[in-house]
N, C-alpha and C positions, 0 to 999 in steps of 0.2 A: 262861460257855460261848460258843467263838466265831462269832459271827453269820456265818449261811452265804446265798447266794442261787445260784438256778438261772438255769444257760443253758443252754438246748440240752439240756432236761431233767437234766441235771449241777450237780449242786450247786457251787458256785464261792466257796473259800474268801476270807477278807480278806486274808492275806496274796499271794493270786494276782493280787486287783485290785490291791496296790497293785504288784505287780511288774509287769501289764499297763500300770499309769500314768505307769512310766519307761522301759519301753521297748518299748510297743506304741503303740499309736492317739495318745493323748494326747502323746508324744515329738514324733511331725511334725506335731500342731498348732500345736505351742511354737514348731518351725521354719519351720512357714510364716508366723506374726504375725511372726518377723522378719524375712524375703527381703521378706514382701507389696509392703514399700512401695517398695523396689529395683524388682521387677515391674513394679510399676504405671509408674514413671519410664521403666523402659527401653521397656516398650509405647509409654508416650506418646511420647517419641524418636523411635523405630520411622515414632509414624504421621505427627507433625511433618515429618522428613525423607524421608518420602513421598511429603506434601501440597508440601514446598518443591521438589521434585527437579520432581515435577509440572508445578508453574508454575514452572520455571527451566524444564524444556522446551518450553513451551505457547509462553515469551516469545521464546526460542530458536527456534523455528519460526516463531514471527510475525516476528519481527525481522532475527535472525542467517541464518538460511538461506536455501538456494538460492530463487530469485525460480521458477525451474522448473528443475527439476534432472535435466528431460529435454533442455533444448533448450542445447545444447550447440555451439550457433552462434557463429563470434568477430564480436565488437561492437566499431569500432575506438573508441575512446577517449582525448583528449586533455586531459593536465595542459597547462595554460600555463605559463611563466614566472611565479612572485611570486603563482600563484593560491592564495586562501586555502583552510582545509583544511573551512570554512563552503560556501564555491561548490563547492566537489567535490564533497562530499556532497548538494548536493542537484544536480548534472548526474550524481552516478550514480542518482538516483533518476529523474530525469525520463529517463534512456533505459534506465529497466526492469532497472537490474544489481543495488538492494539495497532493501530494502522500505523504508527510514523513515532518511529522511537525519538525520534528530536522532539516533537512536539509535546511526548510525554514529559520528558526528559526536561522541558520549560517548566511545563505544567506543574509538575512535581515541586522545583524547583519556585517558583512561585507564590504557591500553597504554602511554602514551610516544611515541607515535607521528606523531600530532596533525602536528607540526613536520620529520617527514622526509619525509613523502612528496613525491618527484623529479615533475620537468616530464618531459612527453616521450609518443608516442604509445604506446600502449599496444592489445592486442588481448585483452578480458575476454570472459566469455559469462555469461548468465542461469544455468547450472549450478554456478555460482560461486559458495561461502560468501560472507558480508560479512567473516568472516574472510582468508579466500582472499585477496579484493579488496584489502585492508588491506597484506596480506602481499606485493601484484603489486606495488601502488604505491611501497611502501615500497622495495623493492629496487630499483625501476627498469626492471622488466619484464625485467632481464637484459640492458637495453642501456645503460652507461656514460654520463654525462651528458659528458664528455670520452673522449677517444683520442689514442694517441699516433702522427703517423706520420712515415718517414723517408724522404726523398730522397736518391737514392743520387749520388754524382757520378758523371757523364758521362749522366747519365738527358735523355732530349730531353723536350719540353714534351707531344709524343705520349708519352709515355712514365708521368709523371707521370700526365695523363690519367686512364691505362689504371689507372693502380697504385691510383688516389684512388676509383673505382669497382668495382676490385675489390675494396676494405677498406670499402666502403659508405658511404662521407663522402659521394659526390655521385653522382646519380640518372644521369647520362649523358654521356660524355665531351664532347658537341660546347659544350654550355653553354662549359665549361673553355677547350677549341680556339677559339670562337670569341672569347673572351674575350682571350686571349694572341695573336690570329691578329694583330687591328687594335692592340692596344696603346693605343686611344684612353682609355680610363676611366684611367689612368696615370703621365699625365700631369704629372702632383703631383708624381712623384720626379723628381729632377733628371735621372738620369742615363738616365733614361728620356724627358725632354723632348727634352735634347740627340740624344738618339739619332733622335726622330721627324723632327728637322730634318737628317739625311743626305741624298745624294742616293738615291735609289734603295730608300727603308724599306720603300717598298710594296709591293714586289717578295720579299721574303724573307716566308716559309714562316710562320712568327710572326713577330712584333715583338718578343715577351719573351722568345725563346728566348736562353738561356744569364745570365738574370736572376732564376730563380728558384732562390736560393739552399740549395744540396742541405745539409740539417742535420737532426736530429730537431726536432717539434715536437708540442706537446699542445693539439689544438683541442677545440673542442666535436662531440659528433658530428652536430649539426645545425649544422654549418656551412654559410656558401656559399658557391661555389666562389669570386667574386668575395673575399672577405673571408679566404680561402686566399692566394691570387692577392698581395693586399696585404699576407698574414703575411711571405709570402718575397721577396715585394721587399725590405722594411722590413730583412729579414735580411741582405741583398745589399748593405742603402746600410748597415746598422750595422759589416759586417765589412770595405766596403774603406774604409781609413783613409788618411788625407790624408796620410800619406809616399806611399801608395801612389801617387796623384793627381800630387805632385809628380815621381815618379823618371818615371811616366808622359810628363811633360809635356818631362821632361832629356831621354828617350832619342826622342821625337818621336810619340808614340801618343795617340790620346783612350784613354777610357775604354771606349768600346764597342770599339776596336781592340785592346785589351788583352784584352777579355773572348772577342771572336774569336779571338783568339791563342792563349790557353790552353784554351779549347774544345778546338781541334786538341791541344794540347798532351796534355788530357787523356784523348781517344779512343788517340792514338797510340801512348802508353805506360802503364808503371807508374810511381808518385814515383819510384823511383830516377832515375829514365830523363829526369824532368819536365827539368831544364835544360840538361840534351844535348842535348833534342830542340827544346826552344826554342832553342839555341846556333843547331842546322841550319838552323832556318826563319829566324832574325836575318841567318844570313850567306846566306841564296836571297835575303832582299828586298834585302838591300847590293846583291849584285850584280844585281840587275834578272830574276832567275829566277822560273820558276812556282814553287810552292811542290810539286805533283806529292803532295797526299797524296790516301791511300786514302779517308778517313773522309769527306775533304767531300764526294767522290761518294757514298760510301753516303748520305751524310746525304741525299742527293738520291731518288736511286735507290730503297732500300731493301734494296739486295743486303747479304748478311750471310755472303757468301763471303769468304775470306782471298784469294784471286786472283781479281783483277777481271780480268775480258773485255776486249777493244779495245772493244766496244761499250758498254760502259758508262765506260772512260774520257772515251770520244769524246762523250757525254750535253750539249747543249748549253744549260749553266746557268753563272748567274754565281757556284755553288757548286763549279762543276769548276776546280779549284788544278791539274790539268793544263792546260785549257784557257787559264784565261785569268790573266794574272798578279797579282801582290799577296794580301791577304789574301781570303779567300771573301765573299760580301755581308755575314752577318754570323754570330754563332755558332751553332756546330751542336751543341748541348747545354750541361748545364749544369755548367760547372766549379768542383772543390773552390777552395779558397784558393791550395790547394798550386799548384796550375796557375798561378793567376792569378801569383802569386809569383815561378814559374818564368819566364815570360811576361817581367817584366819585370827578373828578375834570369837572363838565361844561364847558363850554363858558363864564363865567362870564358877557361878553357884549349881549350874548343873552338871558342870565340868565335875565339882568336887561332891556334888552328892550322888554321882553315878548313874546317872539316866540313861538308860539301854534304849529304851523305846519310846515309840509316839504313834498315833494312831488320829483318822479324823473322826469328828463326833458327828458336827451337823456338813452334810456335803455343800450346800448352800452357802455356808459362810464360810466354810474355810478354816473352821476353827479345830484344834488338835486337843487330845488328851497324850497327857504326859505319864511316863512309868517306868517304876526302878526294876521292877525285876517280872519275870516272865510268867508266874502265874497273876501279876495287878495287870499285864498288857494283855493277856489272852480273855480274862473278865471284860476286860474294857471293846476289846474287838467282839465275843459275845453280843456284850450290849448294844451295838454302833453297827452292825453289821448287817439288820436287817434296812436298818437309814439309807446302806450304799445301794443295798439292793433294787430297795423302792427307786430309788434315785436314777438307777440303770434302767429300771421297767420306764419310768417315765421321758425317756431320751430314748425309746426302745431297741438297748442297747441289750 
């Protein structure tokens, strides 16, 4: 007879326990003796990467973060040249920008970093990660450790100047100006020795004007202006070449009278134009003429009108090529090659047909009318002279 027992006042056959023992109670004890010990692992996991998340934040806080992440003040800060990545780290500690110069100092060193970080002034603040800071140095704060800049031809030594201060190389133009004014620090290049012994150096505007030779260059952007000054001489004595020096010396010119030469040369025209307009001025000094140009009074003056005034012709300077005869004291900008070239190579066919004069037509393009003798050039100025005029109303000059 089959053994019976009660539950719940219910008698409770044997075959019902054993069907409650596969798939009642007893089924999900079976299945929890085997997850249990999976459980237990992923718990412990759980509270491990808890405990480690914890203290990666605790040291992250202590170490890596802002020093005060309210004060948001820039702090100027300076890499050296050749400084190691040991003294940085602790000059950012000592002015308050990163809590624990050793730990940067891993940090760095970890990342791959260690070895790039750039010279150069820098503006950080205390709200700064060490991260952050890592990341400022590294790139350079966003300012180039070189730059490149370009001098234009016919650009005057004012000019440069202006240009080399407005691209942020140099803190104020008079530094520069005063530098090229006297031409004494200089003196080392030849053609700039011979120059100082002219009569009369002291007297012109600069001493370096039409020596700094107009080319692209790539400086540091802490450069100074002096070490500027000596890039583009250097460029000046590498590009004129000793044919140049010799044709110089055949057709009766120094060097500095060449580089006045083509100064004019190149204010007055375009390259095409370069050895026509040298032809003119070759054959004004043959015959003992002023040279009668425009530019060397501007150079003076400053007028940036296309028709100059009697009163500004009349300007009493040894730069006014109306006033007084021969070349002007000394150049009035600084001329490409192309100039210089033309300067000492004419037109040969303008050379021999006598061309006194030249005048502009359209101001726009730049374009010149050529002329043998002084009533074809005074027609042609007639004609072309009301062009400058409009030209000056419209620039309301």
């Amino acid at each position: 007879m089959a053994k019976r027992k009660k539950r719940s006042g219910r008698e409770i056959s044997e075959r019902e326990l054993r069907e409650e023992g596969r798939y009642g109670f007893f089924w999900y004890d079976w299945v929890w003796r085997l997850i249990r010990p999976f459980v237990v692992l992923l718990t412990a996991f759980v509270i491990v990467c808890g405990v480690a998340y914890t203290g990666v934040q605790y040291v992250g806080d202590l170490y890596f973060a802002p020093v005060d992440s309210s004060d948001t003040a820039a702090i100027e800060f300076e890499v050296a040249t050749g400084s190691s990545l040991t003294s940085v780290s602790r000059k950012l500690e000592e002015a308050g920008l990163i809590n624990n110069h050793t730990v940067f100092k891993y940090m760095a060193d970890f990342m791959g970093m260690g070895q790039r970080i750039q010279s150069g002034d820098y503006k950080l603040s205390r709200s700064m990660s060490a991260t952050e800071i890592l990341d400022q140095l590294v790139s350079g704060d966003g300012k180039p450790l070189t730059t490149k800049i370009t001098i234009i031809p016919g650009w005057t030594v004012s000019s440069i100047a202006s240009y080399l201060v407005e691209k942020d190389i140099i803190d104020e133009e008079e530094e520069f100006l005063s530098l090229c004014r006297t031409g004494e620090g200089y003196t080392g290049y030849y053609f700039i020795e011979e120059m100082m012994k002219t009569a009369d150096h002291g007297k012109r505007l600069y001493a370096l004007e039409g020596y700094l030779s107009p080319n692209t260059y790539e400086i540091y952007t802490n450069t100074s202006a002096d070490a500027i000054i000596k890039r583009l001489l250097s460029q000046t004595e590498a590009a004129y070449q000793l044919a140049y020096d010799e044709r110089a010396q055949e057709i009766g010119l120094t060097m500095d009278e060449v580089f006045t030469l083509a100064s004019m040369i190149e204010k007055e025209a375009k390259t095409a134009d370069f050895a026509k307009v040298s032809a003119v001025f070759h054959n004004r000094l043959k015959q003992g003429m002023t040279l009668g140009s425009d530019v060397t009074v501007k150079y003076v003056t400053g007028s940036e009108k296309m028709s100059l005034a009697g009163n500004d012709l009349a300007v009493d300077s040894p730069y006014n090529t109306y006033k007084y005869k021969g070349l002007p004291l000394g150049p009035i900008c600084s001329p490409s090659m192309g100039a210089v070239v033309a300067a000492l190579y004419p037109d040969e066919q303008f050379v021999a047909q006598k061309y006194l004069y030249f005048c502009s037509t359209d101001p726009n393009s730049g374009a010149l009318h050529f002329s043998r003798t002084l009533e074809e050039h005074e027609a042609a100025v007639a004609m072309y002279r009301p062009l400058w005029e409009e030209y000056d109303r419209n620039r309301g000059l």
